[in-house]
N, CA, C, O and CB atoms as a CASP TS submission, in Angstrom:
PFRMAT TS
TARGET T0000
AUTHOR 0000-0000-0000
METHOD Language model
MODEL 1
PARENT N/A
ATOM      1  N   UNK     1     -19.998  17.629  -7.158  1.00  0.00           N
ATOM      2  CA  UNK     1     -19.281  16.359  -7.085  1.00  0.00           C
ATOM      3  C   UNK     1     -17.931  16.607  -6.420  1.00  0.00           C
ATOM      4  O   UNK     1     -17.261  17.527  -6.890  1.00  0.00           O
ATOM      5  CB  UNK     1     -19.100  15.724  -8.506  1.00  0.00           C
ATOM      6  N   UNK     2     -17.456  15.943  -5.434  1.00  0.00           N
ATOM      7  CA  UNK     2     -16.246  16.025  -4.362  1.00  0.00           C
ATOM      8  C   UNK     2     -15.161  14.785  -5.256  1.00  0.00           C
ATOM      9  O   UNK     2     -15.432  13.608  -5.492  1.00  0.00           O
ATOM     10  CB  UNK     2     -16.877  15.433  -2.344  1.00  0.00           C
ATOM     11  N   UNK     3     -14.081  15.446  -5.559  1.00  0.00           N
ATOM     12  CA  UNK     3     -12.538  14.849  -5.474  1.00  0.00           C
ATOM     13  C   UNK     3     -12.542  13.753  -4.505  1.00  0.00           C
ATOM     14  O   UNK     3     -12.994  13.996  -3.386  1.00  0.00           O
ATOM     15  CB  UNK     3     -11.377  15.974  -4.963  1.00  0.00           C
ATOM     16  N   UNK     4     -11.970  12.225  -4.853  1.00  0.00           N
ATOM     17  CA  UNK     4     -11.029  11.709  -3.062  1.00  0.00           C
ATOM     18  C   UNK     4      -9.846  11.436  -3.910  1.00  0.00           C
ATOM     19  O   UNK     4      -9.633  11.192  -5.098  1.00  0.00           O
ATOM     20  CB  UNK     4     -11.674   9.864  -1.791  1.00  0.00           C
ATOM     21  N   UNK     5      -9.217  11.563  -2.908  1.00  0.00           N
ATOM     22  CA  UNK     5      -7.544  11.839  -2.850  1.00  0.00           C
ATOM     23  C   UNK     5      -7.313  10.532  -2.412  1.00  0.00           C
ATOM     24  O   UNK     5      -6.158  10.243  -2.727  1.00  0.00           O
ATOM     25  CB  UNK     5      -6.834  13.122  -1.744  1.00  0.00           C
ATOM     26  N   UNK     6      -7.911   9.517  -1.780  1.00  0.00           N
ATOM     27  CA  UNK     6      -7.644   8.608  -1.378  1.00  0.00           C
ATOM     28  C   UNK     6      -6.184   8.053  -1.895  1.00  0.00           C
ATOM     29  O   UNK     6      -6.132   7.827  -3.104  1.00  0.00           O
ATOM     30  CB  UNK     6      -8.685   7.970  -1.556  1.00  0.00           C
ATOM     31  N   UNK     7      -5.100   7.828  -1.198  1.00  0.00           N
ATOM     32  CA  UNK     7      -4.015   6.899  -1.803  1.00  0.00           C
ATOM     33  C   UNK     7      -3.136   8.005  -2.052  1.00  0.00           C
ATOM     34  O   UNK     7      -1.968   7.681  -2.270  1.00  0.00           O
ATOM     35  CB  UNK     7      -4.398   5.925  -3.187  1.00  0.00           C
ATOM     36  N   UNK     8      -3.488   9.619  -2.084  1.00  0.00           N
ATOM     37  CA  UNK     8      -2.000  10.529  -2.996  1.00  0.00           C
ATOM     38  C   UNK     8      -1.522  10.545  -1.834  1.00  0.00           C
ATOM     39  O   UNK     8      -1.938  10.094  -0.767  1.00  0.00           O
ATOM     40  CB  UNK     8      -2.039  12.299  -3.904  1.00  0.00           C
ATOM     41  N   UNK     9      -0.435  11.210  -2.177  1.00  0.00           N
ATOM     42  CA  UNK     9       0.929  12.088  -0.972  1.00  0.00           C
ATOM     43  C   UNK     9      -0.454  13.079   0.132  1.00  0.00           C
ATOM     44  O   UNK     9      -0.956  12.934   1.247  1.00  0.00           O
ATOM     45  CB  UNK     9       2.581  13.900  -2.380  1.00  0.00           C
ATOM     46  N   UNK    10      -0.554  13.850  -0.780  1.00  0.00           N
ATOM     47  CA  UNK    10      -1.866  14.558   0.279  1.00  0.00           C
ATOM     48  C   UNK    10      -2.221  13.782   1.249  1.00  0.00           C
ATOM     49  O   UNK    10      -1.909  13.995   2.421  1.00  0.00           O
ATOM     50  CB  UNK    10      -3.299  14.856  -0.384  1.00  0.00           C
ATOM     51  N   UNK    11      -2.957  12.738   0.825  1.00  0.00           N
ATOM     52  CA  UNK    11      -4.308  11.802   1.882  1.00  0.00           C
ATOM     53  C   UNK    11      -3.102  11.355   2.713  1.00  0.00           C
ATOM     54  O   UNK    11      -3.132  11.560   3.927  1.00  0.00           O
ATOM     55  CB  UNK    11      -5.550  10.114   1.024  1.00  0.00           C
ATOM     56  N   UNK    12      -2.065  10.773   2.165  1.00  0.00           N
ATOM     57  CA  UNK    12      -1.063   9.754   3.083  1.00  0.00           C
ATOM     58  C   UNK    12       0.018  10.679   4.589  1.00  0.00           C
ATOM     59  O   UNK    12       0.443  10.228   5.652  1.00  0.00           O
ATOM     60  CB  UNK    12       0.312   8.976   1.608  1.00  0.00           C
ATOM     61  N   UNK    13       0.128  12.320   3.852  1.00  0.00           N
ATOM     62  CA  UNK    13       0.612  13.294   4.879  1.00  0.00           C
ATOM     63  C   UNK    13      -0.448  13.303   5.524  1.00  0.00           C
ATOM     64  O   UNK    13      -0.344  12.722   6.604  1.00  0.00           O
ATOM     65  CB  UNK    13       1.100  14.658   4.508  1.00  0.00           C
ATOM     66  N   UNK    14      -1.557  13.780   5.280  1.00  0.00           N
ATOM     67  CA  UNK    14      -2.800  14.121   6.553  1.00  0.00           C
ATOM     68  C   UNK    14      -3.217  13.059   7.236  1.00  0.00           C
ATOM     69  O   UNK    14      -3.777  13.407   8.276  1.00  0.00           O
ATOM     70  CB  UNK    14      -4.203  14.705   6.054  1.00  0.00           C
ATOM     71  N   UNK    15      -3.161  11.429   7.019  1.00  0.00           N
ATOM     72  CA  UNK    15      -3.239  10.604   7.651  1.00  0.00           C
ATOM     73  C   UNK    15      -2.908  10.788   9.074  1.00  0.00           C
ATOM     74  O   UNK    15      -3.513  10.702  10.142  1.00  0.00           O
ATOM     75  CB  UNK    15      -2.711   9.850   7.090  1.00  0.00           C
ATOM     76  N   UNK    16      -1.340  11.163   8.556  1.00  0.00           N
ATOM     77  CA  UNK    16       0.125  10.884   9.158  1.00  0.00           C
ATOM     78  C   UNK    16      -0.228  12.064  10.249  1.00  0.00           C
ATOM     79  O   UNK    16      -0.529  11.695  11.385  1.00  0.00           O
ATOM     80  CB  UNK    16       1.740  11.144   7.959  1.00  0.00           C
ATOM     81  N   UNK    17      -0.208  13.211  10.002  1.00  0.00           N
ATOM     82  CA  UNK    17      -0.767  14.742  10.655  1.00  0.00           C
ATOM     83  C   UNK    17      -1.836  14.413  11.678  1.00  0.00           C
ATOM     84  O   UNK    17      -1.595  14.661  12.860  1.00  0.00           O
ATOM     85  CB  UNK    17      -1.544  15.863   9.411  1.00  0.00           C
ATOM     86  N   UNK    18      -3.172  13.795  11.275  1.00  0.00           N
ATOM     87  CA  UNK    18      -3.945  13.609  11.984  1.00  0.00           C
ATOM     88  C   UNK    18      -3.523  12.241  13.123  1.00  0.00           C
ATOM     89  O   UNK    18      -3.431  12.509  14.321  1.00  0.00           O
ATOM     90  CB  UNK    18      -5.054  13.557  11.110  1.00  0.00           C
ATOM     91  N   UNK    19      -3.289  10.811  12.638  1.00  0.00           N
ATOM     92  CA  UNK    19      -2.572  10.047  13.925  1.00  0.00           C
ATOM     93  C   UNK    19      -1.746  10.512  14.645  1.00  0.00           C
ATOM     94  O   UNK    19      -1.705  10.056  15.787  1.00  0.00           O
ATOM     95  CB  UNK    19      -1.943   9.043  13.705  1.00  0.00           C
ATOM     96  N   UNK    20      -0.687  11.690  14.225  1.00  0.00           N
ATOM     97  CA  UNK    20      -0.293  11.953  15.344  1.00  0.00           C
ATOM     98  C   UNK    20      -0.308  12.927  16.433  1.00  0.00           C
ATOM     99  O   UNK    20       0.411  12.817  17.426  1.00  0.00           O
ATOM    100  CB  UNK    20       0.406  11.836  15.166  1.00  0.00           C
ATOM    101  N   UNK    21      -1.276  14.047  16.205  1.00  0.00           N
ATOM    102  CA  UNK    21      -2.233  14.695  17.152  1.00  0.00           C
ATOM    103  C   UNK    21      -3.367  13.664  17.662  1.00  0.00           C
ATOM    104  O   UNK    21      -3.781  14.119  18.729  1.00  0.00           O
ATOM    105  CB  UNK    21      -2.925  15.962  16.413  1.00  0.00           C
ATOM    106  N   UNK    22      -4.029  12.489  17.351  1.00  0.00           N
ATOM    107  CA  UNK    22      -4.744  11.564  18.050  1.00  0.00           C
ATOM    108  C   UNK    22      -4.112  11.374  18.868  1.00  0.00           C
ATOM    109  O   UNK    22      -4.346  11.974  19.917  1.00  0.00           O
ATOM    110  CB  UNK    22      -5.128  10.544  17.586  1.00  0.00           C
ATOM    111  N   UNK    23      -2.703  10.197  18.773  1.00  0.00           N
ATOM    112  CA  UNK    23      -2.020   9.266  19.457  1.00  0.00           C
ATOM    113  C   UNK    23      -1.146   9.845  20.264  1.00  0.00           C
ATOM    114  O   UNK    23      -0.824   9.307  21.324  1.00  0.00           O
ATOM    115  CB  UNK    23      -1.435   8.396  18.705  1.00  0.00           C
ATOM    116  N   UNK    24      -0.537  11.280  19.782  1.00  0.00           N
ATOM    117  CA  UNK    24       1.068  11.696  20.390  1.00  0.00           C
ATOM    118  C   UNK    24       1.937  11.105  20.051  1.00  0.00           C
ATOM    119  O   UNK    24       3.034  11.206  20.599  1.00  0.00           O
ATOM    120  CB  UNK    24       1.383  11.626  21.681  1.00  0.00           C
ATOM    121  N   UNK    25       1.766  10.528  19.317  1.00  0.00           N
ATOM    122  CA  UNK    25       2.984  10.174  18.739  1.00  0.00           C
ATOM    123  C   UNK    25       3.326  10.114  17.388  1.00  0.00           C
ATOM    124  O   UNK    25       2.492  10.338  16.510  1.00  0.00           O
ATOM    125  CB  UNK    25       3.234   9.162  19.115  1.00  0.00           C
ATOM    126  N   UNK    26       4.890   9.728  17.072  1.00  0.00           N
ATOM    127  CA  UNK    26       4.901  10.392  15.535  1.00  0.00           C
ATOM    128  C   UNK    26       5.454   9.033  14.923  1.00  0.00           C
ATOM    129  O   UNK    26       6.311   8.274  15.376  1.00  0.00           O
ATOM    130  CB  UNK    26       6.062  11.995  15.216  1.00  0.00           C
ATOM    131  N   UNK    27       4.760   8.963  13.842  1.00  0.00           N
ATOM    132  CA  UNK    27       4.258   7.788  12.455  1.00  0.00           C
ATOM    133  C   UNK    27       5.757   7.173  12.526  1.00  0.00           C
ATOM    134  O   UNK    27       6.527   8.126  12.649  1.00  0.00           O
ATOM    135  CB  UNK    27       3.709   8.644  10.423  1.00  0.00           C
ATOM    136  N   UNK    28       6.518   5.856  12.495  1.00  0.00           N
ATOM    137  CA  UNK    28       8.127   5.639  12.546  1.00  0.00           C
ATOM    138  C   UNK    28       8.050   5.022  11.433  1.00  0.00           C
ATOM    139  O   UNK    28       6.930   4.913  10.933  1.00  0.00           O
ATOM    140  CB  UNK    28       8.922   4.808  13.764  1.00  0.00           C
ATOM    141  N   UNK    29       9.033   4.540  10.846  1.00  0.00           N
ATOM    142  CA  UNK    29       9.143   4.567   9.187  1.00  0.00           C
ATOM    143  C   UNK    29       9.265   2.808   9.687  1.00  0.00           C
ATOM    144  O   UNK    29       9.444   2.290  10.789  1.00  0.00           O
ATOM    145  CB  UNK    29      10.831   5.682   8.089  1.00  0.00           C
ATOM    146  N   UNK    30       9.109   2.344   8.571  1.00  0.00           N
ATOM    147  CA  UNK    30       8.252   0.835   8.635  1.00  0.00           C
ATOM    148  C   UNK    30       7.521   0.176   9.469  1.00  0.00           C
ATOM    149  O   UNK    30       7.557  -0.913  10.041  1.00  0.00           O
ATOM    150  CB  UNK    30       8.870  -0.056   8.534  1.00  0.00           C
ATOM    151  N   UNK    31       6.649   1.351   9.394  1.00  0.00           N
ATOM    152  CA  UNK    31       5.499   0.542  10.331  1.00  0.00           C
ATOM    153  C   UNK    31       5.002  -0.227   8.960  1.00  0.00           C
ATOM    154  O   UNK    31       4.625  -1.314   9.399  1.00  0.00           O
ATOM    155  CB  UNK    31       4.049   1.689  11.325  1.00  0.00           C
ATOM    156  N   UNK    32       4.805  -0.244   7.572  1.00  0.00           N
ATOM    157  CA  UNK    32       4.246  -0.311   6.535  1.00  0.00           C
ATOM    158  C   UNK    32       4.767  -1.771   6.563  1.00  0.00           C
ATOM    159  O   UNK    32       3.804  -2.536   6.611  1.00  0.00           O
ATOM    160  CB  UNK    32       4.531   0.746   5.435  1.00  0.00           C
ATOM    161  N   UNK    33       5.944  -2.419   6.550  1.00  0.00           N
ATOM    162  CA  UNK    33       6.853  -3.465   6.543  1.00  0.00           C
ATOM    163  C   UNK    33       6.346  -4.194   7.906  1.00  0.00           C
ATOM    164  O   UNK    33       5.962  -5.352   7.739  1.00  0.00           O
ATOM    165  CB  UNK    33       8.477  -2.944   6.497  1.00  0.00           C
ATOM    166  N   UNK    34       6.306  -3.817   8.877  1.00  0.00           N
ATOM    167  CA  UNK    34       5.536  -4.329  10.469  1.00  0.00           C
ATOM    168  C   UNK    34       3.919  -4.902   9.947  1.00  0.00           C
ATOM    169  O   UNK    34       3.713  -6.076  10.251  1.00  0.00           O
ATOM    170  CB  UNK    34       5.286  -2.576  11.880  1.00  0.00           C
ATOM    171  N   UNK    35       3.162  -4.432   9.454  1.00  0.00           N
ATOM    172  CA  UNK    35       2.606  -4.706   9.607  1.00  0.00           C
ATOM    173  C   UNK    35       1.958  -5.844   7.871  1.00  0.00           C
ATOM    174  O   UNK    35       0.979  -6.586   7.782  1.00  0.00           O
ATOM    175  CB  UNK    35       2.262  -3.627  10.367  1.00  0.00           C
ATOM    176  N   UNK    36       2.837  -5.550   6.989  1.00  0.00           N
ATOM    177  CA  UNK    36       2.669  -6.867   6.218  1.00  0.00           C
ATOM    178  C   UNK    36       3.437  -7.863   6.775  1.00  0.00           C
ATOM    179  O   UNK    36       3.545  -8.908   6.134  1.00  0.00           O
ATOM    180  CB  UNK    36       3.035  -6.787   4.793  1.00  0.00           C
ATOM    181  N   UNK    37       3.964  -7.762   7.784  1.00  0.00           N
ATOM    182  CA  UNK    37       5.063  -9.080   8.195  1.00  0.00           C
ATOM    183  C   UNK    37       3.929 -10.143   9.069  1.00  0.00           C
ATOM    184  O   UNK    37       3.875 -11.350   9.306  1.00  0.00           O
ATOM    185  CB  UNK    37       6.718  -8.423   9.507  1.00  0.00           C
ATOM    186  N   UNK    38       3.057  -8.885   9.392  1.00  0.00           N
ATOM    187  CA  UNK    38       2.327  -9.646  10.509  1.00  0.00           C
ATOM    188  C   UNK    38       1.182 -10.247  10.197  1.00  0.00           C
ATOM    189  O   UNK    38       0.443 -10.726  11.057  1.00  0.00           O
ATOM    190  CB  UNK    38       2.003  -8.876  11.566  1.00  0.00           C
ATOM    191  N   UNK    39       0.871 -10.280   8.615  1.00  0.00           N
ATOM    192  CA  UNK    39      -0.401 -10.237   8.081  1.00  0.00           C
ATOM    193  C   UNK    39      -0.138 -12.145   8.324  1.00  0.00           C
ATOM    194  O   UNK    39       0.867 -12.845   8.442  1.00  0.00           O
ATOM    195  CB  UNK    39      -0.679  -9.279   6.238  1.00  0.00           C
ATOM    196  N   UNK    40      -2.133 -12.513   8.304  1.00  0.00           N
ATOM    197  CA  UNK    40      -2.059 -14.257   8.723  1.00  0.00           C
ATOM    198  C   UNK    40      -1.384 -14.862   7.121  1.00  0.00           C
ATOM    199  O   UNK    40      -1.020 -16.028   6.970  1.00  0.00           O
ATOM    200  CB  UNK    40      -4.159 -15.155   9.167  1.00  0.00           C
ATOM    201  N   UNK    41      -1.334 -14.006   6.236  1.00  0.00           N
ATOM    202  CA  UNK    41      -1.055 -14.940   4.850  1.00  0.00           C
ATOM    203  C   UNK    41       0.459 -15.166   4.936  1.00  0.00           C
ATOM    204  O   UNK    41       0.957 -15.610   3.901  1.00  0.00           O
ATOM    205  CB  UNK    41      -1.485 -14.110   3.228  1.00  0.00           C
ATOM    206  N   UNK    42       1.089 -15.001   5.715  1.00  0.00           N
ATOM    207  CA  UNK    42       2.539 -15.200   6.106  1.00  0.00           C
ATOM    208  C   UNK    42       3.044 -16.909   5.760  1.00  0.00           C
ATOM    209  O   UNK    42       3.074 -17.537   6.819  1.00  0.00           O
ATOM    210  CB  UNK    42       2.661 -14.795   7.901  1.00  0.00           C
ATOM    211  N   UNK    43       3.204 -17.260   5.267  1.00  0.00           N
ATOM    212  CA  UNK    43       3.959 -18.980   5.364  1.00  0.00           C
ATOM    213  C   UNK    43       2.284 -19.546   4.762  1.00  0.00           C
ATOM    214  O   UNK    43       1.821 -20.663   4.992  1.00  0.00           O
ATOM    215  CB  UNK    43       4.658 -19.821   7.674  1.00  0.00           C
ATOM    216  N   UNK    44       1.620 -18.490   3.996  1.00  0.00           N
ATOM    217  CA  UNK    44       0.409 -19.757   3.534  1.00  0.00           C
ATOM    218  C   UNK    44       0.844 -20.141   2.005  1.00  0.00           C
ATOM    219  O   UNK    44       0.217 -20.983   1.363  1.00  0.00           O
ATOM    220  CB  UNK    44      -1.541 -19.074   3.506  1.00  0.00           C
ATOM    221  N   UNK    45       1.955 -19.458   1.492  1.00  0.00           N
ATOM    222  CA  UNK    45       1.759 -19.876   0.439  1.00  0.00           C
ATOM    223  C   UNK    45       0.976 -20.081  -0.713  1.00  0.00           C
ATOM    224  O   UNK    45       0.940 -21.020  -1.509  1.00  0.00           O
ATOM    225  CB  UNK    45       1.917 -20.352   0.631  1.00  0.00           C
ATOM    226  N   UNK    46       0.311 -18.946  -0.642  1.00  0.00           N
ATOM    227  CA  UNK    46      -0.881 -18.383  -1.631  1.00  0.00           C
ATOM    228  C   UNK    46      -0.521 -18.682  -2.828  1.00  0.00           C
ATOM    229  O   UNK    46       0.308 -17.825  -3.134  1.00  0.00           O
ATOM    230  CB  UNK    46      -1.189 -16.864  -1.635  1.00  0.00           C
ATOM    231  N   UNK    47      -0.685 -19.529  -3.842  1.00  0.00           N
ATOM    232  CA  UNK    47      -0.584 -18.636  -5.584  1.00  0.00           C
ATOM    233  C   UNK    47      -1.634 -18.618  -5.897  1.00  0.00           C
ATOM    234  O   UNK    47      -2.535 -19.407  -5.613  1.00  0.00           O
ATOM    235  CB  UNK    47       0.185 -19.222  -6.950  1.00  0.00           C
ATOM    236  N   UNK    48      -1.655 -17.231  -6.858  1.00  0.00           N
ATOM    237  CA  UNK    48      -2.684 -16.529  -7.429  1.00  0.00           C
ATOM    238  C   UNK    48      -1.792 -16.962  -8.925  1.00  0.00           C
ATOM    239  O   UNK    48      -0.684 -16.568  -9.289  1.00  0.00           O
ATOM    240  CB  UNK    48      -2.995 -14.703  -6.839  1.00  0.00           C
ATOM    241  N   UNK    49      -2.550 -17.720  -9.457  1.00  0.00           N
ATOM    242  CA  UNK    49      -2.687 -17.659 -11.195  1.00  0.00           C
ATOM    243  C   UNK    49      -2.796 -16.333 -11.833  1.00  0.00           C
ATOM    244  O   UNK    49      -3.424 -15.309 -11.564  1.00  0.00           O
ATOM    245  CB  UNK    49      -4.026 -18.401 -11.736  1.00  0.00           C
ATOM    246  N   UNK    50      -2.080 -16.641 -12.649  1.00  0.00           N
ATOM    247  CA  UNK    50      -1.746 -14.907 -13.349  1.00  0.00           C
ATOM    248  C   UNK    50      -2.171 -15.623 -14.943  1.00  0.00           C
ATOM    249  O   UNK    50      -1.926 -16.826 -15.034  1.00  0.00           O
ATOM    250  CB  UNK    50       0.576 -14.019 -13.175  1.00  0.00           C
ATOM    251  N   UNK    51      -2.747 -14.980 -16.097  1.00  0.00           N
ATOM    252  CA  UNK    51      -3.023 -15.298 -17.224  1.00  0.00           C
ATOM    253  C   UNK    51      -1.314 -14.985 -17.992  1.00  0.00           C
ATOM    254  O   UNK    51      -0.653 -13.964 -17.803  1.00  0.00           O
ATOM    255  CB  UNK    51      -4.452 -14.401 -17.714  1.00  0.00           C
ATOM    256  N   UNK    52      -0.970 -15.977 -18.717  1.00  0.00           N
ATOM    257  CA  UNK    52       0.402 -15.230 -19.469  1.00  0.00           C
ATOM    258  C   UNK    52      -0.111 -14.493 -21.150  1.00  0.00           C
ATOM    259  O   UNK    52      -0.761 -14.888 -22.118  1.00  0.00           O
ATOM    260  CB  UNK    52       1.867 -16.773 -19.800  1.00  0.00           C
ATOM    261  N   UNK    53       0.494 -13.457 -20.829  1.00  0.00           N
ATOM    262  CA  UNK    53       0.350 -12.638 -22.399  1.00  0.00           C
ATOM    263  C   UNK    53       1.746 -12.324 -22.973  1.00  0.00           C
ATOM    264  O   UNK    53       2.648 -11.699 -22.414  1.00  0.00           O
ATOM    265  CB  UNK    53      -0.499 -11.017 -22.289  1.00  0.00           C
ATOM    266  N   UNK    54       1.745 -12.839 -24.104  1.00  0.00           N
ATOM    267  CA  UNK    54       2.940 -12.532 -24.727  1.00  0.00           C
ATOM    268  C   UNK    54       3.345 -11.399 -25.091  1.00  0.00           C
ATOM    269  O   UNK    54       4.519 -11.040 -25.183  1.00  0.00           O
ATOM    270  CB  UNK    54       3.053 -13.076 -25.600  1.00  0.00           C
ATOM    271  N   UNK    55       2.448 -10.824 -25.302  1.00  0.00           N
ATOM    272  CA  UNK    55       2.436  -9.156 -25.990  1.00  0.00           C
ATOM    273  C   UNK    55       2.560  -8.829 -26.690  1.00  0.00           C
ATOM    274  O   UNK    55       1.751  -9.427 -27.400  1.00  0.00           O
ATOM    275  CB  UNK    55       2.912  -8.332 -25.880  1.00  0.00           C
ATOM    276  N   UNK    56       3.169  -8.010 -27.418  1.00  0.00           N
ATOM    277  CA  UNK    56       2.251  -7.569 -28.469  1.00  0.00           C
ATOM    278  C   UNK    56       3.691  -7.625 -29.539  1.00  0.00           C
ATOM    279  O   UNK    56       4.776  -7.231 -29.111  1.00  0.00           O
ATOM    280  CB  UNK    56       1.261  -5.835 -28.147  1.00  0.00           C
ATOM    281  N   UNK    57       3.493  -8.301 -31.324  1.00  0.00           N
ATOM    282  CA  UNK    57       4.789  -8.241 -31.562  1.00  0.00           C
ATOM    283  C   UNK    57       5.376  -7.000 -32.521  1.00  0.00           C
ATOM    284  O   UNK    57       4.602  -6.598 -33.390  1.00  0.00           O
ATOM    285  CB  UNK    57       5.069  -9.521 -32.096  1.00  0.00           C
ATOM    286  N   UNK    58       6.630  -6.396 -32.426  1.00  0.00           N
ATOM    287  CA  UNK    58       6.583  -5.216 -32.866  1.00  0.00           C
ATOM    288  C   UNK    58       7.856  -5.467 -33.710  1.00  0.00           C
ATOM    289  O   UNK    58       8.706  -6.353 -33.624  1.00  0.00           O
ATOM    290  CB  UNK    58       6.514  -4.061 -31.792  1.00  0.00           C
ATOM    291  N   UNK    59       7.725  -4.405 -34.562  1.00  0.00           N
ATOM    292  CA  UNK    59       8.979  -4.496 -36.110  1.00  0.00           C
ATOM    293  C   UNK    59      10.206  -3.585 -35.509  1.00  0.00           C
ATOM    294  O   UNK    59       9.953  -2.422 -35.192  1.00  0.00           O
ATOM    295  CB  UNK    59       8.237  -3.494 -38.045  1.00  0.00           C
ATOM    296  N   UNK    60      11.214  -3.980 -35.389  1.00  0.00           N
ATOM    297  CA  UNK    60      12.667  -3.289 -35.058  1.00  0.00           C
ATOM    298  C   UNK    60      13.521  -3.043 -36.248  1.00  0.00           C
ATOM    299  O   UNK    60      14.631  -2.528 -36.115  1.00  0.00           O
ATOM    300  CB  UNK    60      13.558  -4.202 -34.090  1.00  0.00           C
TER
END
C-alpha cells in the first residue's frame, strides 16, 4: 500500500521543482491569489448555508 502526500510541504515543493524544469521558469509568489481572483464565482455571490451549533456547554 503507497502513502500520497497529496497537499504536504513535500507534494507542494516538488510541484514547484518539477513546473519549473517543465516551464523555465520559477513559481512567483501569488500566483495562488491570481488565480482565485480569476475564478468565474467572482461577484456571484454564492451563500452556502452553514448549520449553526452552539457547542458544547462547559463548567468554569
Amino acid at each position: 500500500m503507497s502513502k500520497t502526500y497529496e497537499g504536504s510541504p513535500l507534494s507542494d515543493h516538488l510541484q514547484g521543482v518539477f513546473k519549473e524544469n517543465i516551464s523555465g521558469e520559477t513559481p512567483q509568489k501569488g500566483s495562488i491569489l491570481k488565480t482565485l481572483l480569476t475564478s468565474p464565482l467572482i461577484g456571484s455571490e454564492l451563500e452556502i448555508p452553514r448549520p449553526f451549533d452552539a457547542g458544547r456547554k462547559v463548567d468554569l
